[in-house]
C-alpha positions, 0 to 999 in steps of 0.5 A, a space after each residue: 946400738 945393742 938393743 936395735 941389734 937385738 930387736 930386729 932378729 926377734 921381729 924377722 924370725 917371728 915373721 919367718 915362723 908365720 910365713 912358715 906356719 901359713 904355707 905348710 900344708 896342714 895334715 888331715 884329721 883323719 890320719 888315726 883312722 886310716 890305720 884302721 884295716 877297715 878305714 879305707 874300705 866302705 862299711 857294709 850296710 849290715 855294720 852301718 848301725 852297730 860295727 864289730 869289734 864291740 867293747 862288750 867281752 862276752 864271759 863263759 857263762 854266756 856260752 853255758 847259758 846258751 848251749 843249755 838253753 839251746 840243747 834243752 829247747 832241741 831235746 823237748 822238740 825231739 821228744 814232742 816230735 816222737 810223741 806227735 808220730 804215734 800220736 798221728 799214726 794212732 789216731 782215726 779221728 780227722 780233725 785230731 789227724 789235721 791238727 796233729 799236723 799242725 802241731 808237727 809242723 810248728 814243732 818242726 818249725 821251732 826245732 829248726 829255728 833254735 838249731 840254726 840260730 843257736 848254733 850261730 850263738 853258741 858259736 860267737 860265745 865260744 870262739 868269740 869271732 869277728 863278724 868283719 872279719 867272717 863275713 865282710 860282705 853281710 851274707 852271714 849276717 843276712 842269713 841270720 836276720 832272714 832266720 830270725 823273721 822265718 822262724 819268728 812269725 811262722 810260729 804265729 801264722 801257725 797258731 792263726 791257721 790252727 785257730 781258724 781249723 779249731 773254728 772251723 772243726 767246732 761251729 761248722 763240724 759237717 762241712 769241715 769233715 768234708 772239706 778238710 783233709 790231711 793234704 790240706 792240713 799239709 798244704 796250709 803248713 806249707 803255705 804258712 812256711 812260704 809266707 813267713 819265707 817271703 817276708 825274711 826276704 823282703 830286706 833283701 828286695 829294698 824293703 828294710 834291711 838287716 843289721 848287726 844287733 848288741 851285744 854283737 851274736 845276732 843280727 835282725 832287721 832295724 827297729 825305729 829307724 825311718 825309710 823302708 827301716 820304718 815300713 818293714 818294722 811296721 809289716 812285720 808288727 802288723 803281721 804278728 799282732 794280726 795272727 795274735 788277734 785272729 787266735 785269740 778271737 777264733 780260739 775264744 769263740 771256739 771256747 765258748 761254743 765247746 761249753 754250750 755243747 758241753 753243758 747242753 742237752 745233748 752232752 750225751 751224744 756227742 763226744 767232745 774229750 780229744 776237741 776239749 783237749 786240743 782248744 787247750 793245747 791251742 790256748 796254751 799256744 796261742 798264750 806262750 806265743 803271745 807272751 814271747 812275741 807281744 812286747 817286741 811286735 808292740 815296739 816295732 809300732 813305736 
């Protein structure tokens, strides 16, 4: 009689606790996250891919590294700038005015890039600040992608345009000391500066997007994504590649016109010292250039 009275409350109660078990309503697995301030919001596309706070704890090395890194680049731009001015007013020569346009111009261009995107740099490694939290809404973050495109593919359309003024300076010396003047010169700046300008804003028509990049201080579009990810890293490379390739091919014909000039009969007649002097400065360009930008372009195709 003792053991049936034993049994049967061990049988009810594990009935009771599966009943119980069955009908409780079983908490979401998601409740850890919602603590997150970020949890109930929607991640903005910028962070979609790459969403601060990164693990990464950036040292003060980094932030030596890229204030002299920066006030270096800054300093010789100045200095080119100031060089190129007297160079310009003491010139009489119009192909060297038209080139030293160019040179201003791509100083220019290379000033401003390292004065606005290192200035965002610097100041992510100084005061290690939150992206989410100063720019919630990714204009910040656009603004910076934007710069990074204007002032990467400027730098290469400049060289393309330099090249095909050399080309032009070189093989057809007659016609361009009638066509090209410094207003032109100052007009194909321009347009250079417009078409780098409108491609920086294709992200923001639909075509790519911008995103937040490792180690959390910059940001650029997205490489090796499909959609119009994939279409725009296409564009950009396609661009960038096809202004390397016009410089190279431009500035190798140009090189080897100045030698037959040079070693030719009428070495004598015509004097070639300040265009000899340009193609070197132009290769210089077009090497550096080349070198910087070619892995990058070449990975945007795969």
């Amino acid at each position: 009689m003792v053991e049936e009275r034993n049994e049967v409350p061990h049988s009810d109660t594990v009935s009771s606790l599966n009943h119980l078990k069955s009908t409780t309503p079983k908490q979401p697995a998601t409740m850890n996250v919602s603590a997150s301030p970020f949890a109930n919001k929607t991640i903005p596309l910028c962070y979609s891919i790459n969403s601060p706070p990164f693990r990464y704890n950036p040292t003060i090395t980094s932030a030596y590294f890229s204030s002299i890194f920066s006030a270096l680049g800054l300093t010789s731009n100045l200095i080119a700038f100031v060089v190129l001015l007297k160079s310009f007013q003491q010139s009489h020569s119009r192909s060297r005015s038209s080139f030293l346009i160019f040179l201003c111009g791509l100083v220019v261009t290379d000033f401003m890039g390292l004065l606005v995107t290192g200035s965002i740099v610097v100041s992510f490694y100084v005061t290690k600040f939150n992206w989410r939290h100063l720019d919630p809404d990714c204009h910040f973050c656009n603004f910076m992608g934007m710069s990074m495109v204007f002032y990467g593919l400027s730098p290469l359309l400049l060289g393309a345009a330099m090249a095909v003024e050399r080309f032009v300076g070189i093989n057809r010396p007659f016609e361009r000391s009638t066509n090209m003047r410094k207003s032109r010169a100052v007009s194909m700046v321009m347009m250079v500066w417009m078409i780098a300008g409108f491609m920086a804003l294709l992200p923001l028509m639909g075509l790519g997007s911008y995103h937040m990049q490792m180690p959390g201080s910059w940001c650029f579009f997205n490489i090796g994504s499909g959609g119009s990810d994939l279409a725009f890293s296409l564009f950009f490379s396609l661009v960038g590649l096809t202004s390397i390739a016009v410089s190279f091919v431009l500035n190798t014909v140009s090189v080897v016109t100045l030698i037959k000039v040079c070693c030719g009969e009428d070495r004598t007649q015509r004097r070639r010292n300040y265009e000899v002097e340009m193609m070197v400065q132009l290769i210089l360009i077009m090497v550096i250039a080349s070198i910087c930008w070619c892995p990058l372009l070449v990975s945007c195709l795969f």
